[in-house]
GUMAR-49597 format. One record per residue (C-alpha): x negated, y, z. Coordinates in Angstrom, 3 decimals, padded with zeros to 6 digits. Last residue first. Example, Ala and Ser with C-alpha at 12.3 -4.5 7.8 and 13.67 -1.06 7.14 Angstrom:
2
R       c1       c2       c3
R -013.670 -001.060  007.140
R -012.300 -004.500  007.800
***
This chain:
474
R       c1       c2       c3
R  016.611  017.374 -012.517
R  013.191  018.099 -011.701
R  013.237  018.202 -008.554
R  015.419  014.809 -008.099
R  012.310  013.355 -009.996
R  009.958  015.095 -007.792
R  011.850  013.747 -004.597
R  011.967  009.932 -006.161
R  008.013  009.952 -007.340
R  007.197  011.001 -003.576
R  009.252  008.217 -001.949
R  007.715  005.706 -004.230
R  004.429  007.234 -003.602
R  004.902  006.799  000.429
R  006.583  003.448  000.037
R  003.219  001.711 -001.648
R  000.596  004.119  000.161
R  000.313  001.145  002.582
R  000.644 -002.416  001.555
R -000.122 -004.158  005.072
R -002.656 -006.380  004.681
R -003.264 -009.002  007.180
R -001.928 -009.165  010.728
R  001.507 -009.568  011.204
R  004.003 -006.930  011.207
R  007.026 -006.065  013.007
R  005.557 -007.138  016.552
R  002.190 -005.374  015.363
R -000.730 -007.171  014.134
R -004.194 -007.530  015.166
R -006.571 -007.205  011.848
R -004.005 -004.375  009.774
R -005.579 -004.445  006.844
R -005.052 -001.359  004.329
R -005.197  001.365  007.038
R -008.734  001.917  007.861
R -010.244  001.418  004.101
R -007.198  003.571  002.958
R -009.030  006.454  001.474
R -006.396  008.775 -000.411
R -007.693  011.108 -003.231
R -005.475  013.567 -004.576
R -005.840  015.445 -007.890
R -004.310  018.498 -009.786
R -006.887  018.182 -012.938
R -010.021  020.587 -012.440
R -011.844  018.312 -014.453
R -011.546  015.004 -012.671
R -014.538  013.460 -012.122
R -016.405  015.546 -010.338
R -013.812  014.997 -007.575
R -014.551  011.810 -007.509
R -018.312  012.664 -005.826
R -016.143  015.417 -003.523
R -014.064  012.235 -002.385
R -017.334  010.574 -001.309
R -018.392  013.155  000.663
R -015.516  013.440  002.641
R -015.185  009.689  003.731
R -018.799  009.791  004.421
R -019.050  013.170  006.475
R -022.755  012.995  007.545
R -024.202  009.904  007.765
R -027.279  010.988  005.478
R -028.019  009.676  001.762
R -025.280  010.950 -000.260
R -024.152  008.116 -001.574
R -023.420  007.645 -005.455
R -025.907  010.275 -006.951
R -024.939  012.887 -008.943
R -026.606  014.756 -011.827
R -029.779  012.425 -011.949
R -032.750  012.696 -011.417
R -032.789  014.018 -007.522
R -028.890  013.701 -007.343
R -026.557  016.419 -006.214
R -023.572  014.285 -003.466
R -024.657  016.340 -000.709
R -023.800  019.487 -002.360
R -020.349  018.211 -002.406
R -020.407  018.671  001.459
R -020.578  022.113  001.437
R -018.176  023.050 -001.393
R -015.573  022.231  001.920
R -013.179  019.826  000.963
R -011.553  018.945  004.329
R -009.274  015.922  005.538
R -005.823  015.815  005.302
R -004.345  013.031  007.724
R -002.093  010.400  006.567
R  000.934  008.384  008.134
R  003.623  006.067  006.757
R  007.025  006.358  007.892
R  008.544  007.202  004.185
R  009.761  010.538  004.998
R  006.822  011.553  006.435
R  004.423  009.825  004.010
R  006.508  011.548  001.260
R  005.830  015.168  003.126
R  002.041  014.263  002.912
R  001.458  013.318 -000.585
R  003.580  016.333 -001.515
R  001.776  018.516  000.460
R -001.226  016.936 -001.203
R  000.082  018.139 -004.415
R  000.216  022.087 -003.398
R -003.253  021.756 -001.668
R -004.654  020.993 -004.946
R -008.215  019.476 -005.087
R -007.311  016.778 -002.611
R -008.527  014.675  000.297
R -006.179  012.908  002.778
R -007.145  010.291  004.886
R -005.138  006.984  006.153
R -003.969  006.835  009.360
R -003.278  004.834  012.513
R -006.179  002.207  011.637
R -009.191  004.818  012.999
R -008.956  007.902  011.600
R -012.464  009.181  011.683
R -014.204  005.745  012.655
R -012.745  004.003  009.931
R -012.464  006.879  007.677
R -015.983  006.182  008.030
R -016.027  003.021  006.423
R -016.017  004.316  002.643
R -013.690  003.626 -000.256
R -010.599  001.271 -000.008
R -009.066  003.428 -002.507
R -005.640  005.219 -003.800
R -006.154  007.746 -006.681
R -003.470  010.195 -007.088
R -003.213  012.137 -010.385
R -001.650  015.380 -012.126
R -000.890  016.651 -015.562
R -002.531  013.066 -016.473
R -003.058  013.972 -020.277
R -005.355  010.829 -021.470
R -008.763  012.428 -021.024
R -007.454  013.242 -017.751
R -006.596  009.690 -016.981
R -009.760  008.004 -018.436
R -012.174  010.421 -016.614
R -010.350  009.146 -013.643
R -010.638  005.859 -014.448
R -014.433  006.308 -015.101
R -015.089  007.425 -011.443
R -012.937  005.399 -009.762
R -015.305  002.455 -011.213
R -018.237  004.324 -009.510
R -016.663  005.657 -006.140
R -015.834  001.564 -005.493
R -019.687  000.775 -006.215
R -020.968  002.427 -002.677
R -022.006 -001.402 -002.004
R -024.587 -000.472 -005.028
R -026.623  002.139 -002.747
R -028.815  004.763 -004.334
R -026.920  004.346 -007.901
R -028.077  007.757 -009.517
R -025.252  008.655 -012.025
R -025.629  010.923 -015.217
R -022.343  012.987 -015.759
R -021.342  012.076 -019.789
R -017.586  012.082 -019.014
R -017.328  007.983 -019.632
R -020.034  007.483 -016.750
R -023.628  007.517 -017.718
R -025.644  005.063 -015.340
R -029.261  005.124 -013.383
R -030.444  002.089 -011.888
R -032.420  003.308 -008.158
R -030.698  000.312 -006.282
R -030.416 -002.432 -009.102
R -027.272 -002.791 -011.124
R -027.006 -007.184 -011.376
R -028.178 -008.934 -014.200
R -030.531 -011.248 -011.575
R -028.007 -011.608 -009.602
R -025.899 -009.808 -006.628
R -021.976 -009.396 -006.754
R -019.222 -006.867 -007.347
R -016.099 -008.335 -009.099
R -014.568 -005.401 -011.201
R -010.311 -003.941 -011.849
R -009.899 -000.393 -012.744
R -005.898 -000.142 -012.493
R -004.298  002.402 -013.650
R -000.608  003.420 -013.444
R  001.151  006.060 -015.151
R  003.978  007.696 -014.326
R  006.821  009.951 -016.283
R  009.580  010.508 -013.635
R  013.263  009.517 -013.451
R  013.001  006.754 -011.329
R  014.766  003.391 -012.671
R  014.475  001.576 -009.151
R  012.978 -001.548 -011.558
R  010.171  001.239 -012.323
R  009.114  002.990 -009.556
R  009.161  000.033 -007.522
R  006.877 -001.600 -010.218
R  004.905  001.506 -009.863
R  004.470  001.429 -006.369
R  003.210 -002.350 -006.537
R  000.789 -001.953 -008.971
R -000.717  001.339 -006.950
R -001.095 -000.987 -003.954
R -002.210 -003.618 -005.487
R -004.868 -001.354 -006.991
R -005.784  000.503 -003.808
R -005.770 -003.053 -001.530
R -008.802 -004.423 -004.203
R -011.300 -004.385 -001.553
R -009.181 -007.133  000.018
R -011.195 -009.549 -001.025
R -014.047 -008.255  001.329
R -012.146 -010.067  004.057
R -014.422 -013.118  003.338
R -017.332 -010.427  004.227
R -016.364 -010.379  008.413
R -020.183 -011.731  008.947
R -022.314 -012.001  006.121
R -023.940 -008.443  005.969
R -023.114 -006.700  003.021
R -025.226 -007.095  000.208
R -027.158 -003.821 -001.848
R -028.060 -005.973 -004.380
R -024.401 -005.949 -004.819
R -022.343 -005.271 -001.704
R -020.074 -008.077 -001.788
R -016.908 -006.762 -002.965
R -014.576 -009.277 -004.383
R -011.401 -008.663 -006.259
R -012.750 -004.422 -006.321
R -009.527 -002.731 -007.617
R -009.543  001.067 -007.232
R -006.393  002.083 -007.819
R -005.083  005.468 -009.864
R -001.741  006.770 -010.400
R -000.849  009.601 -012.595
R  001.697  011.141 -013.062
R  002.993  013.119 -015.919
R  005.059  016.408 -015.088
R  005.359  016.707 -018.091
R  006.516  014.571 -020.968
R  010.103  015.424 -020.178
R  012.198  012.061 -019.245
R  015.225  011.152 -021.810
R  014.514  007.614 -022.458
R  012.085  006.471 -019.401
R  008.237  006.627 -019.655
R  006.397  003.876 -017.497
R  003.249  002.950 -018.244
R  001.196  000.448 -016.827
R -002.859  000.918 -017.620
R -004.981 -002.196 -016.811
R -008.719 -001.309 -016.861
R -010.753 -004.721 -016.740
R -014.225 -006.086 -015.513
R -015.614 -009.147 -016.949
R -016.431 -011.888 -014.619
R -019.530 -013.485 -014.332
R -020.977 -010.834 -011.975
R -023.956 -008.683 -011.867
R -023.078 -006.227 -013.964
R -019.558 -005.783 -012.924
R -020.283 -002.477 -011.010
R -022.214 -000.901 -014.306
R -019.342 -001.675 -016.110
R -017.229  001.153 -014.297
R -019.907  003.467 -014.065
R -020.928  003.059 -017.989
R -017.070  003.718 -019.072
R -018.340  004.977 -022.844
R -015.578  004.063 -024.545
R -017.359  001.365 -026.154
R -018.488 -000.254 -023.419
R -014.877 -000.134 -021.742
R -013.441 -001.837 -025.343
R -016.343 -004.573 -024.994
R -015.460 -005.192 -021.092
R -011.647 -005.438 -021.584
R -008.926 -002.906 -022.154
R -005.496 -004.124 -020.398
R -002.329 -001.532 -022.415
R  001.054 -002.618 -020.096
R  004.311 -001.030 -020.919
R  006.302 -000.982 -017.893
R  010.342 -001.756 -018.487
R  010.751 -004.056 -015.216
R  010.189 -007.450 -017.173
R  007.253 -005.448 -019.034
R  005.224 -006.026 -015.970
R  005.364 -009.778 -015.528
R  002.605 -011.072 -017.791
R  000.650 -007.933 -018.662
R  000.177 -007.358 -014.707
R -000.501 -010.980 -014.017
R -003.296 -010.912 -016.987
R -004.930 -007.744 -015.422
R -004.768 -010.055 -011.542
R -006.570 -012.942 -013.265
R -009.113 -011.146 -015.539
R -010.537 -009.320 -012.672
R -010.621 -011.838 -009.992
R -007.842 -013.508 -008.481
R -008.126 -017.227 -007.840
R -011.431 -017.393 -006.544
R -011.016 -014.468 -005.313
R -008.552 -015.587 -002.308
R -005.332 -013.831 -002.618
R -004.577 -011.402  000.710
R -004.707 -008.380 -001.352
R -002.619 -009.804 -003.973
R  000.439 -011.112 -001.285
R -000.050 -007.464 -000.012
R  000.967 -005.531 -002.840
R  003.806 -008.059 -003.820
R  004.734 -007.307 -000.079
R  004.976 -003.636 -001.039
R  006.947 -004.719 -004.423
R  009.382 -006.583 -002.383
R  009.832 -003.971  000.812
R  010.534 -001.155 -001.936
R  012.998 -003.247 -003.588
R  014.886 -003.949 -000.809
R  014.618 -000.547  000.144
R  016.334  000.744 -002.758
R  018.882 -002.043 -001.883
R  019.525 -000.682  001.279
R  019.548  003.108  000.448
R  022.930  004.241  001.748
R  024.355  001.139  004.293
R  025.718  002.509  007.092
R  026.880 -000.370  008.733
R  025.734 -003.772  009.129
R  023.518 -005.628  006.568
R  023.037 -009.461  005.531
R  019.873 -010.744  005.529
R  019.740 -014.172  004.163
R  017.345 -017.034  003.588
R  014.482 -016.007  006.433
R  010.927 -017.807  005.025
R  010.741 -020.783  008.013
R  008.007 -020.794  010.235
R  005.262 -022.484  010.993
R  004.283 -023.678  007.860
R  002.986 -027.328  006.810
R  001.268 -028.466  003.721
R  000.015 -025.177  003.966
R -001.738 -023.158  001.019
R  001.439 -021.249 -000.423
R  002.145 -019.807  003.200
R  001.119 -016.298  002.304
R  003.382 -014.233  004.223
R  005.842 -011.380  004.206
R  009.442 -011.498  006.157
R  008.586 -008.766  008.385
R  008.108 -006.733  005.000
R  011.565 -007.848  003.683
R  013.068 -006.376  006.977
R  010.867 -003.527  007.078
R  012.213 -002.224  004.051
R  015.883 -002.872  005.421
R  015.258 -001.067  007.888
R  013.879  001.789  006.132
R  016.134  002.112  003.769
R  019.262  001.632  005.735
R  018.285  004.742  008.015
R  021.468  004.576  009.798
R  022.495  003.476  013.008
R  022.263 -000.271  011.301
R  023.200 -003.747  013.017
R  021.112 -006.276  011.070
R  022.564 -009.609  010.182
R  020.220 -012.577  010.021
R  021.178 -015.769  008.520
R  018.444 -018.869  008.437
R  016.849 -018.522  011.887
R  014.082 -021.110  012.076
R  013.072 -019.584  015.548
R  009.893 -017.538  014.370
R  011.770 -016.477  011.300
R  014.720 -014.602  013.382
R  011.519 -013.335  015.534
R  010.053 -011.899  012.228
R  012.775 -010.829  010.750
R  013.907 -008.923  013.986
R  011.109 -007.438  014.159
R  010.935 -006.356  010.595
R  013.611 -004.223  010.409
R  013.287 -002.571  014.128
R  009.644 -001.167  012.844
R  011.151 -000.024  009.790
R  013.528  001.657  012.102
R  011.398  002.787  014.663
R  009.488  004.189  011.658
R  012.249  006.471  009.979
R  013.648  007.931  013.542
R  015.940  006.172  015.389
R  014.904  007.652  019.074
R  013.924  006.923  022.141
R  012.758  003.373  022.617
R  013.731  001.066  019.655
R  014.034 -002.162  022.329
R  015.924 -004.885  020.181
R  018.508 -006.816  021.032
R  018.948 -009.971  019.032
R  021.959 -011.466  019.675
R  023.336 -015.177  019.130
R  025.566 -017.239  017.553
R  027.459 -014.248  015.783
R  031.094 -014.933  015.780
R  031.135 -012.181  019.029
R  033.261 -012.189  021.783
R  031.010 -013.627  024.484
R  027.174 -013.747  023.390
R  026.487 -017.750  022.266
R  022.633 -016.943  023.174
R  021.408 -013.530  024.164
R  017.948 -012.844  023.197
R  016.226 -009.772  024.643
R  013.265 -008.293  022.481
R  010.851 -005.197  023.677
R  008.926 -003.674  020.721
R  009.873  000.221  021.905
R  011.369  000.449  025.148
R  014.795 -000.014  025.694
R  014.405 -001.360  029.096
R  016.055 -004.684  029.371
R  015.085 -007.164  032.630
R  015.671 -003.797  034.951
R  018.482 -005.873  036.741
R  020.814 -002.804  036.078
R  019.675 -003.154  032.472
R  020.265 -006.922  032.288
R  023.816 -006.549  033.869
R  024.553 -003.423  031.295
R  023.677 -005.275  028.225
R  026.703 -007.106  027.522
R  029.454 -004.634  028.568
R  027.472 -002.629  026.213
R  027.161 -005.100  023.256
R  029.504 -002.897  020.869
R  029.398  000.475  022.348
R  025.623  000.792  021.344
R  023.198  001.499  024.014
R  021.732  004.133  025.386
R  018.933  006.045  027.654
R  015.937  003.828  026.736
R  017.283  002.393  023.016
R  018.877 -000.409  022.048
R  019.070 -001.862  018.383
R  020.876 -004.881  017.600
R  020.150 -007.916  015.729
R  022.424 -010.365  014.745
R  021.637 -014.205  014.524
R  022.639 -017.021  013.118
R  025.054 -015.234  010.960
R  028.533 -014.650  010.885
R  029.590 -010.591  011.262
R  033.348 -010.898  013.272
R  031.925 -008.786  016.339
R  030.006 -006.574  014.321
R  033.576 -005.067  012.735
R  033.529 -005.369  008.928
R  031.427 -003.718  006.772
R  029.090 -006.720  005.915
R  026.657 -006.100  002.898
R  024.248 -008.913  001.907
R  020.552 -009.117  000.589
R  018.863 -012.178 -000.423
R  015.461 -013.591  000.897
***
């Protein structure tokens, strides 16, 4: 897909299609005299998802219009939401051209544009539908190509997460980092299994134990000419390729989705690739802790004890609770390496699940001040979170009988929470926020902007975040 800027009159735009947003109580001067029949027939509503096509529309070059229910507002979401609606339904018919009809909120639009254009269709002989050539924007256009890129490194998030692991394991996904990353100006550093041994990253290894394929930490740096060294952030991804459980297997049913247990370092990949080819003016750090989790006879055992790089003894109770362990080591990594502040991103625990639901992904932090952040980027961004408490209480429940932790905490109290005090011992007082996407990273219905699959969350939010504390800092 390649981005155009019209700012003529709608009524000359050529394209295939254009798409036009109408809400419940108006509708844009442009296509009013068209619209009003079908509203007084009560066939268009405005409502939110509804789609009207309108075929050779009268004085327009357009061949036919899109209108688009947006219901009552154009906030930052409906227009993401528009975005990729009409990609998708421009797609759905073999469209070619589509030209969006902005009230603003280019970004956004435009971001859901390329995201409505997302799928994997590398493995059919025959798709059905047609990748969208051109999208050609009308209007206002501030922050269109910044959300261009945005929607192209969020849907490089996603095409990962939806990669089969026989393909992308470990190895695979570190050597795609060191293979495209320094195109964008990121300086990628992958440490293997031998160098994680010797550094002492016991958790981390521990995980891979069982499996043939070596884990990997990737670290992407990017540190732009004239950038002070602080504030230096940090961003963490938990990258399970395959998660089977261990020893401690997950039930069969639903586990070919367990390739997606890697959403938190795509994720993280993706946001800093946006941070870098947008040239943001922020030091950042991205780490990816990369391990295939899978039974054998070298496998950790329930009851195995491991050291992770900080020296804290682990009791592995439960080795499907492995994500917590190869977060653990990163994190060590990052503060022994001068993060002045970090955000971890993690398909961790199930609860959130039934906490949250899919609406939201959970907050957890150690700093109140950066989780504001966190939260005021989602906002801005249209993605949604929910802080979640940190009571000393529940880190209690993390204490291990041998050991000084253990990885669950034994009772179904508080999962999601529990298991962000566990990482929190991990991070040595270091500003640090923990986000649990395990709701929010696969979306398994699909929206009328989206289809089902993964859906790259956390990737515009930190984007949006690293932009406001660069402009900060300025």
């Amino acid at each position: 897909m390649k981005l155009e800027f019209d700012d003529g009159k709608l009524e000359t735009v050529t394209a295939d299609a254009l798409a036009v947003p109408v809400f419940k109580d108006e509708t844009p001067d442009t296509v009013a005299a068209l619209v009003a029949p079908l509203r007084d027939a009560g066939e268009l509503k405005g409502k939110a998802g509804e789609l009207t096509l309108l075929h050779s529309p009268d004085g327009f070059a357009a061949r036919r219009l899109l209108l688009i229910g947006c219901g009552d507002d154009w906030s930052t979401e409906v227009a993401f939401a528009f975005g990729g609606q009409a990609v998708r339904a421009a797609e759905a018919r073999g469209y070619g051209r589509l030209a969006l009809a902005l009230e603003g909120n280019a970004r956004s639009a435009v971001a859901g544009a390329v995201a409505g254009g997302f799928g994997l269709r590398r493995y059919r002989l025959e798709s059905d539908d047609n990748a969208l050539e051109t999208l050609v924007v009308c209007g206002p256009r501030d922050g269109a190509k910044a959300g261009f890129v945005v929607g192209e490194c969020a849907n490089l998030a996603r095409e990962l997460a939806c990669l089969p692991a026989n393909e992308l394991g470990p190895e695979e996904f570190a050597a795609r980092a060191a293979a495209d990353g320094p195109a964008h100006g990121l300086t990628v550093t992958v440490m293997g299994e031998a160098e994680l041994r010797a550094m002492g990253a016991g958790a981390l290894c521990s995980v891979a134990d069982g499996s043939a394929r070596p884990p990997q930490l990737v670290r992407l740096d990017w540190s732009p000419d004239g950038v002070p060294k602080e504030p230096h952030l940090w961003l963490v991804g938990k990258g399970i390729t395959f998660d089977t459980g261990g020893i401690s297997i997950k039930p069969s049913k639903n586990m070919q989705k367990m390739k997606y247990d890697m959403s938190g370092a795509a994720c993280m990949y993706g946001a800093i690739t946006a941070i870098a080819r947008l040239g943001v003016p922020l030091r950042v750090t991205g780490l990816l802790t990369l391990a295939e989790n899978m039974p054998s006879g070298t496998a950790t055992r329930p009851g195995d004890i491991v050291r992770a790089m900080n020296g804290k003894h682990i009791e592995v109770d439960n080795t499907d609770a492995e994500g917590r362990l190869v977060l653990a080591d990163a994190l060590c990594y990052a503060v022994g390496e001068g993060a002045t502040h970090i955000i971890d991103s993690a398909t961790l625990t199930g609860a959130v699940t039934y906490a949250l639901g899919s609406t939201r992904a959970a907050v957890m932090a150690n700093d109140d001040a950066l989780a504001g952040r966190v939260m005021a980027a989602g906002d801005a961004a249209g993605e949604r979170y929910w802080q979640l408490p940190m009571d000393a209480e529940y880190g209690k429940l993390m204490k291990g009988e041998l050991a000084d932790l253990k990885n669950v905490s034994g009772t179904p109290e508080a999962g999601t929470v529990t298991a962000a005090k566990f990482l929190e011992e991990f991070v040595d007082g270091t500003p640090w926020v923990h986000l649990d996407i395990a709701g929010t990273a696969w979306d398994n219905k699909g929206k009328p902007h989206l289809r089902k699959g993964p859906t790259g969350i956390t990737v515009r939010t930190l984007v949006q975040l690293a932009e406001t504390w660069a402009a900060e800092a300025r």
